[in-house]
C-alpha positions in Angstrom: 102.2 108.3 122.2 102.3 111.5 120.2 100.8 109.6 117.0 97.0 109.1 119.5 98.5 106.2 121.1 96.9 104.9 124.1 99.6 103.1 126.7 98.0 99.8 125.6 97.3 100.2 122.3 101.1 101.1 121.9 101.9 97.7 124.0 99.4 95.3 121.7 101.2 97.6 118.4 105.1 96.2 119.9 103.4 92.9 120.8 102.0 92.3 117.2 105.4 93.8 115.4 107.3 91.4 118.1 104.8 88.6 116.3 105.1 89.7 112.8 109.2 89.0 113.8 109.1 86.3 115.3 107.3 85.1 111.9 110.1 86.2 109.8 112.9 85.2 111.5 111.5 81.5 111.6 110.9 82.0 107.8 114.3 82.6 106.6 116.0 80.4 108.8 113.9 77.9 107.1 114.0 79.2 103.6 117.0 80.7 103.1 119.6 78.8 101.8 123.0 81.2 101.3 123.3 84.8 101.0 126.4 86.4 98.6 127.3 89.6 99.6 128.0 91.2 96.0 128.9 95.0 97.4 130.2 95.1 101.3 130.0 99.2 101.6 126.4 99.4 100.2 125.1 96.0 101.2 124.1 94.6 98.3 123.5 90.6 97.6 121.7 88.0 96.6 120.1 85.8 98.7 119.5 81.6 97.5 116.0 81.2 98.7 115.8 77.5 96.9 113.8 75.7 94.7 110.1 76.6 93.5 108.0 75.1 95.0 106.0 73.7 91.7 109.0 73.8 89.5 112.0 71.4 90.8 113.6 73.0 87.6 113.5 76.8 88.8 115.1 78.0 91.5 114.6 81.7 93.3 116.7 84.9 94.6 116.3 87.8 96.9 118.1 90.1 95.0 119.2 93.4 97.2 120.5 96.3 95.1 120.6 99.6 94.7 117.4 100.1 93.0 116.0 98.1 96.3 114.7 94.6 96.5 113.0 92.2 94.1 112.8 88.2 93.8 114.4 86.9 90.7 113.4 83.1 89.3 115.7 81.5 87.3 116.0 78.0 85.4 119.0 75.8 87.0 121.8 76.1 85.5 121.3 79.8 83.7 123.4 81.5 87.0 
């Protein structure tokens, strides 16, 4: 309310974040495959997110680091 929130625009903001969740949550636990935890104190991993799509011979990471996150493609085989 102190950012010029009305009462209901602040409900339709949680109901849309709620949404946007719901969304995410149903795409990784369809996409994600594994998730290595490389660093337990800072969190840092790197997370199997399968195959490419057009490339049955590539396959793609999260990767969670320091530096912050990024998606890393790599040919099978070169891990």
């Amino acid at each position: 309310l102190d950012e010029g929130y009305t009462l209901n625009a602040s409900i339709e903001k949680a109901e849309e974040r709620r949404q946007q969740l719901l969304v995410l949550r149903r795409f990784g636990v369809e996409i994600i495959k594994d998730v290595e935890v490389t660093d337990k104190d800072k969190h840092y991993g790197k997370i199997d997110l399968g195959k490419v799509c057009n490339d049955e011979n590539k396959h793609a990471y999260g990767i969670v680091i320091e530096d912050g996150c990024s998606i890393e493609i790599e040919k099978e085989g070169e891990e």
